[in-house]
C-alpha positions as CSV (number, residue, x, y, z in Angstrom):
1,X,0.0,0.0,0.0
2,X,1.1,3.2,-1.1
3,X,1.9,6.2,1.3
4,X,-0.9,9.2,1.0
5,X,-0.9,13.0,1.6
6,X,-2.8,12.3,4.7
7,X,-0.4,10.0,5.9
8,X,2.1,12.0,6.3
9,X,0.4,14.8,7.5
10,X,-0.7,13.1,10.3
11,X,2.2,11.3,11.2
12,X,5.1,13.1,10.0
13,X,6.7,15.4,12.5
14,X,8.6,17.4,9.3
15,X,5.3,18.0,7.5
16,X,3.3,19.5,10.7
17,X,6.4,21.9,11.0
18,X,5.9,22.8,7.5
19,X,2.4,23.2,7.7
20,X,2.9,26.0,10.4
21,X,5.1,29.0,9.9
22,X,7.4,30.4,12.2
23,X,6.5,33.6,13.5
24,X,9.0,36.4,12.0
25,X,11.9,37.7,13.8
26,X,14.2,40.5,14.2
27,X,17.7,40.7,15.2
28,X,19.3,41.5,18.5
29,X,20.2,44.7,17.2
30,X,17.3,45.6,16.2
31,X,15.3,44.7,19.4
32,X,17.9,46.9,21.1
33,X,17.7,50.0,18.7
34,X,13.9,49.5,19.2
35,X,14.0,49.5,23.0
36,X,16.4,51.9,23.5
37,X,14.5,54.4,21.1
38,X,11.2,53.9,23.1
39,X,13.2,54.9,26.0
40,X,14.4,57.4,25.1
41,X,11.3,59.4,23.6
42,X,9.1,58.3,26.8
43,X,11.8,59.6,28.7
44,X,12.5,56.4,30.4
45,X,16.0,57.8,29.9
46,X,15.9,61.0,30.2
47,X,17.8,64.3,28.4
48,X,21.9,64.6,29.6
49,X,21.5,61.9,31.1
50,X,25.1,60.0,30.6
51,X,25.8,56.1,29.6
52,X,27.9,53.4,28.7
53,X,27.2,50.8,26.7
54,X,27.9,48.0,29.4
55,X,25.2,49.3,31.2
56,X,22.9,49.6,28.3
57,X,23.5,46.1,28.0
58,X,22.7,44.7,31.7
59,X,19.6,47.3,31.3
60,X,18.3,45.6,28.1
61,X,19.6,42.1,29.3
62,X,21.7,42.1,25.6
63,X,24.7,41.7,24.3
64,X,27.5,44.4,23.6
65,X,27.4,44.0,20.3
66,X,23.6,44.2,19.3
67,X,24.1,47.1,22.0
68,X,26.7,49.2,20.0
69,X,24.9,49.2,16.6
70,X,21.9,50.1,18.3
71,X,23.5,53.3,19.7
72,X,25.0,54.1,16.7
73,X,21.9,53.8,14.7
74,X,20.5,56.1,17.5
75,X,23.7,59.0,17.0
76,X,22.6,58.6,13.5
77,X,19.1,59.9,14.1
78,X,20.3,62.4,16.5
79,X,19.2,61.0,20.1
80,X,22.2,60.3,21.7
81,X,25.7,61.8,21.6
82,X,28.5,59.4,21.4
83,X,31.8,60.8,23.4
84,X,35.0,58.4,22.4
85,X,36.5,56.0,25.3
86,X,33.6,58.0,27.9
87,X,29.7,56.9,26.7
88,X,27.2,58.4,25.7
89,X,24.7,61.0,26.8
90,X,20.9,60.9,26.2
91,X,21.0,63.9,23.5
92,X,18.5,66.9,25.3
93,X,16.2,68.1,23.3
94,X,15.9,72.3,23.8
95,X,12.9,73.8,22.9
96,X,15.0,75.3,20.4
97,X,15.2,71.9,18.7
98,X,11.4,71.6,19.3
99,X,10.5,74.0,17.2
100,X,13.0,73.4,14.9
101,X,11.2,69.8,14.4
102,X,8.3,71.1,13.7
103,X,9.7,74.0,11.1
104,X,11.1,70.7,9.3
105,X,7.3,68.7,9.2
106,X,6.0,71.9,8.0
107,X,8.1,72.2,4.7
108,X,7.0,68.4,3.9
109,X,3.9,67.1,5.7
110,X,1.3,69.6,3.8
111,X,2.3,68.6,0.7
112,X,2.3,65.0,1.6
113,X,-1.8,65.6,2.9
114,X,-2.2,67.0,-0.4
115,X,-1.0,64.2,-2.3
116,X,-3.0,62.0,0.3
117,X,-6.2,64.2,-0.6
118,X,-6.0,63.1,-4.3
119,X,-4.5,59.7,-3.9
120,X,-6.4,58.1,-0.3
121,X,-8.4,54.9,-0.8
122,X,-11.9,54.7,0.8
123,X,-10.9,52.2,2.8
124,X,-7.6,54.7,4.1
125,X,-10.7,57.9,4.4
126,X,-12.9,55.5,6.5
127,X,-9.3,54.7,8.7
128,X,-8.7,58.0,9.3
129,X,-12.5,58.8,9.8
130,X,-12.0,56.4,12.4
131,X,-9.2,58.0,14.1
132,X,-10.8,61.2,14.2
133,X,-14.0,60.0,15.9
134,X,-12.0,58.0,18.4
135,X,-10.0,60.9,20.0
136,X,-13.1,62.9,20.3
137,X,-13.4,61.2,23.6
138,X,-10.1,62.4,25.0
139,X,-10.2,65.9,26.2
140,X,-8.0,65.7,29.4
141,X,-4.2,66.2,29.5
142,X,-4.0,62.9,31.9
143,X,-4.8,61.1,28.9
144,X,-2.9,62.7,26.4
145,X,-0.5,59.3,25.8
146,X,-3.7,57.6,24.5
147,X,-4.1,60.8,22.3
148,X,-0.6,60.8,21.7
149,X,-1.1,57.0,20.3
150,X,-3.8,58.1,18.1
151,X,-1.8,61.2,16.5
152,X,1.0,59.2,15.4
153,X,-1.4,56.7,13.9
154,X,-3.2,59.3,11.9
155,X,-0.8,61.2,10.7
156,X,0.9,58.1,9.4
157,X,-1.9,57.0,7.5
158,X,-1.4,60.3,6.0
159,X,1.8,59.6,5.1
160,X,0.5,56.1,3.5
161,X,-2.4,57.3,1.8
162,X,-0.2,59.9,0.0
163,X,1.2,57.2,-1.7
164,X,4.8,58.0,-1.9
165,X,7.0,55.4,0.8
166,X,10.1,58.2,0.0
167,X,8.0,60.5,1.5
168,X,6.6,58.3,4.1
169,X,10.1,56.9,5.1
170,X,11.4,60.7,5.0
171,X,8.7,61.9,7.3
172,X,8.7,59.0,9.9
173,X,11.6,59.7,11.7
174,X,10.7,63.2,12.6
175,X,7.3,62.0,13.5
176,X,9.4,59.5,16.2
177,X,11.3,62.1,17.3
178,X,8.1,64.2,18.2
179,X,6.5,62.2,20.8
180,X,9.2,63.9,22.8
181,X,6.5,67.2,22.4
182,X,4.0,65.1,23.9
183,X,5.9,64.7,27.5
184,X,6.2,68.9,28.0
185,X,4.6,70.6,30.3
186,X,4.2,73.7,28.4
187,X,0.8,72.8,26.5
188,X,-2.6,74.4,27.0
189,X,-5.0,72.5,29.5
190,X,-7.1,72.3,25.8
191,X,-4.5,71.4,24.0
192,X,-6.3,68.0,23.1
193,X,-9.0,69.9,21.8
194,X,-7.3,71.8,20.0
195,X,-5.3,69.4,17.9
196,X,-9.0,67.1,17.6
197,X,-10.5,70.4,15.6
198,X,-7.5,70.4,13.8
199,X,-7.3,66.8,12.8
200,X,-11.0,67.2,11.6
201,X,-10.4,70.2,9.3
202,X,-7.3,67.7,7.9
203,X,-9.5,64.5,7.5
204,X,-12.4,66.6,6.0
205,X,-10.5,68.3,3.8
206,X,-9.0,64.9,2.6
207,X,-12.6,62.8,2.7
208,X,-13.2,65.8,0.0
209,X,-11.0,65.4,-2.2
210,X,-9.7,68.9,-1.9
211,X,-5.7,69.3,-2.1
212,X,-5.4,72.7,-1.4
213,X,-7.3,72.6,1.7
214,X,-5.8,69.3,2.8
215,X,-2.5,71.2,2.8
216,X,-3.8,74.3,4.6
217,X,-5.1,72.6,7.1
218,X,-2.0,70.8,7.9
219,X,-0.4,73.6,7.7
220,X,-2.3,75.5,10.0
221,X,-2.4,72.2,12.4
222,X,1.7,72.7,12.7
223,X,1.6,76.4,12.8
224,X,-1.0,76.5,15.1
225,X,1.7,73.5,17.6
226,X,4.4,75.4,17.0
227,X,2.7,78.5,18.4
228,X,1.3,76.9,21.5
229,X,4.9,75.3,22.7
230,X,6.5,78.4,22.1
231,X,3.7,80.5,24.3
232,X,3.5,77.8,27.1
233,X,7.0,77.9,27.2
234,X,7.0,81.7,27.8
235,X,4.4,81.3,30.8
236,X,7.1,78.7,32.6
């Protein structure tokens, strides 16, 4: 008698491991960079505060190795400063270098909404609708992480919808770097509002179809952040 299919699947330890991928990876370094990073813009680690890699490594409970191309991924991106044969130090972010973030967004992120304005799918409009309506229901600066979690996810659907990944890729890393806004005490008690009207002018404006709004809007939504850090911090 001949062997079947169902033979082996049933009995064959090699075919039941075929039958079921492996969940995907990533590398040492990369799990390092990642956790490090996260860190760093929650403020786990905070702003001058000074390192060394050894102890980056019994923190993270990995190697030296993974350790050190994480960190100089992270000099790279401009969140830690590497001082030869010393450490490093947590890179502090001025306000200066606040503003100068968002200067940067604001010579790329309204054209990217206006490309996403004439290039989003339905199913990316209804996504963002989604978004929207969701952070309608937080108005209070204790929740502002869960708003926090909810900006970044909008405005990288943005950056998706648009349909460029050049721009996307370009305009991700700034976007990381600015949850670092998010954990300053300078912002208005209605801040949250504030941004919600201003992410509903940006989706409606998009949901229209209209380009030249969409970028306005944005336009006015960085403006209108970069206005209210640099005013809190003048109340401080």
């Amino acid at each position: 008698m001949g062997v079947t299919n169902s033979d082996l699947s049933h009995h064959s330890p090699m075919a039941s491991k075929v039958s079921a991928p492996s969940a995907p990876s990533i590398s040492l370094a990369e799990k390092a960079y990642r956790q490090l990073k996260e860190r760093i813009l929650t403020l786990q680690l905070r702003p001058g505060m000074f390192l060394n890699e050894l102890a980056l490594s019994e923190m993270l409970g990995i190697g030296r190795m993974p350790v050190h191309q994480a960190v100089h991924r992270l000099k790279a991106e401009g969140l830690v400063e590497v001082i030869p044969r010393k450490g490093l130090v947590i890179r502090p972010d001025s306000l200066k270098d606040m503003l100068s973030l968002l200067e940067a967004r604001l010579a790329m992120e309204p054209n990217i909404t206006a490309l996403a304005a004439e290039r989003a799918s339905k199913e990316q409009i209804a996504a963002l609708k989604n978004l929207v309506m969701e952070s309608k229901r937080i108005v209070s600066q204790t929740e502002r992480m869960s708003f926090m979690t909810l900006d970044r996810a909008f405005h990288s659907l943005i950056g998706e919808a648009a349909g460029n990944k050049i721009l996307a890729d370009a305009q991700r890393p700034l976007h990381e770097r600015s949850e670092l806004i998010w954990h300053l005490r300078v912002m208005r008690e209605d801040g949250l509002v504030v941004n919600q009207n201003e992410h509903m002018n940006i989706f409606s404006a998009i949901a229209e179809r209209d380009a030249k709004a969409a970028r306005k809007a944005m336009e006015e939504h960085l403006h209108s952040l970069h206005n209210r850090i640099l005013n809190g911090s003048l109340n401080l």
